[in-house]
Steps between C-alpha positions, in 0.01 A plus 500: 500500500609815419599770776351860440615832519370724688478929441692657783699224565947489487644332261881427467705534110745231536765695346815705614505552105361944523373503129298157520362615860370833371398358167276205708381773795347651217277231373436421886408856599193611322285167676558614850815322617765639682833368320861489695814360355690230694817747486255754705416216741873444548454088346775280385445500110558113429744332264318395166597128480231371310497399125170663382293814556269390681719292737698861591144692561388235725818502672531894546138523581486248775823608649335860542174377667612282699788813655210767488182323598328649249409439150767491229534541113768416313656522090707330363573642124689477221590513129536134311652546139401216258861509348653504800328196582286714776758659628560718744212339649500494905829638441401840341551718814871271544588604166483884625837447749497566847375864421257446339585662224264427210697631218772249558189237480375655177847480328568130625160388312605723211807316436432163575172595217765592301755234568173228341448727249132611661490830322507378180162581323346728786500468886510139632162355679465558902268541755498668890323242738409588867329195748373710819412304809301618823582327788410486816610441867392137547718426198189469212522692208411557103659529217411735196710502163516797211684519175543716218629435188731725260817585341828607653632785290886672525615781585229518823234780473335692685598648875152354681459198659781261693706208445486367144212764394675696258649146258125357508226607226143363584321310216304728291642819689724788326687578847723298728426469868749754506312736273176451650313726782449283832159483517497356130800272544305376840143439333669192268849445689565076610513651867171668409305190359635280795345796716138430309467128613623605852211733499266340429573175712596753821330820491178453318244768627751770558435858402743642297582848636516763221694779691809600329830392622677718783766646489683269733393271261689683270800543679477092573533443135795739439677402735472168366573584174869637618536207716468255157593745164847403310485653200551876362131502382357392819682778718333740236154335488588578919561825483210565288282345704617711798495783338073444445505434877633865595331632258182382666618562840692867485414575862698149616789498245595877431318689189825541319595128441241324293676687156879456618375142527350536142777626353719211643263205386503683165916458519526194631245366252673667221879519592757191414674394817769257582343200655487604907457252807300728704220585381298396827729704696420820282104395528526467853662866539257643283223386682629619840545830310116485439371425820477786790647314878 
């Protein structure tokens, strides 16, 4: 039997991962439930040692309700490339280095694409798969699984998004992951679609608030963003974004910085750097720059 829900009720994201905790608070938030990460709750994040998605959700999801007492939903995500004979796999967030540091991930598919010959004849065949499972204290959970199916394309495009975002094109889209606004990457993402079965197994007969997001929300998300963006094009997609959010809020941010911030997304967007390490570190000090103490 399935366990329920209920509006009002604490939920824990089984993730010390910032960008997949924000992205997953947000499809938790508007049906009442209060979400905090197990990195808030100070929990040991467990060693993946299982050999499938599912097997590392279930593992990181009953690990964090059994610590917390309390509810638990975990991910477990990544990109499978047909040519790569679904590689990275389980391995997609190993194949970013110890820092996380998706651009290195990006350029290892690249060239082991290239080293088979994958880019011959247009973008080789891969898809993004998440498996989410709620658990719960007693040690019972579910499972729900999402894909979505595309084309990796190179150079990466597009500054939105995290992770492998910017390589994948959707089926039948124009735009990478990358390219894409969040709200319309998140209406057909695999993380998305594994969200939809959860739903409607878990919280059937919630009201979807309509409020727009805060803008603690807002911050949330940036600072997630600089927590996860590797690339050039993400740290101007960033600034961009940051800009709209002083723009919007003049009294908390200072009047005069929403067009110096313009005027740097426009360079950085236009502008041909060297290849730098620390972009994070940049979107970090921007962001402190943008927010009153």
């Amino acid at each position: 039997m399935s366990h329920r829900l209920e509006a009002g009720g604490r939920i824990v994201v089984a993730s010390h991962n910032p960008g997949k905790v924000w992205e997953i608070q947000q499809l938790i938030a508007p049906y009442g439930l209060e979400a905090v990460s197990a990195k808030a709750l100070k929990l040991v994040e467990p060693e993946e040692t299982e050999s499938t998605f599912v097997g590392n959700a279930r593992l990181k999801a009953v690990a964090a309700a059994k610590a917390s007492g309390l509810p638990a939903l975990a991910d477990d995500s990544g990109l499978e490339v047909a040519i790569l004979n679904g590689a990275p796999g389980i391995y997609s967030a190993r194949w970013a280095g110890p820092t996380k540091d998706f651009s290195i991930a990006m350029q290892k598919v690249a060239d082991e694409i290239t080293m088979r010959g994958g880019w011959d004849g247009g973008g080789p065949r891969a898809n993004f798969v998440s498996v989410l499972c709620l658990a719960w204290p007693d040690g019972s959970h579910q499972v729900f699984q999402g894909k979505v199916f595309g084309h990796l394309v190179w150079p990466p495009r597009g500054g939105n998004g995290f992770g492998y975002d910017p390589m994948f094109q959707p089926d039948g889209e124009e735009q990478t992951f990358g390219e894409m606004p969040p709200d319309e990457k998140n209406a057909m993402s695999h993380r998305a679609r594994a969200f939809a079965a959860f739903k409607a197994d878990c919280l059937a007969g919630h009201v979807r608030r309509s409020e727009p997001p805060s803008r603690e929300t807002a911050i949330e998300g940036l600072k997630a963003a600089a927590a996860n963006l590797s690339t050039q094009a993400e740290l101007a997609r960033f600034v961009a974004n940051l800009s709209a959010d002083a723009a919007a809020h003049p009294d908390e941010v200072g009047a005069g910085m929403a067009p110096g911030l313009r005027r740097l997304a426009t360079w950085l967007e236009t502008e041909a750097l060297e290849e730098e390490t620390k972009w994070r570190l940049v979107a970090r000090a921007l962001l402190a720059a943008a927010q009153r103490t």
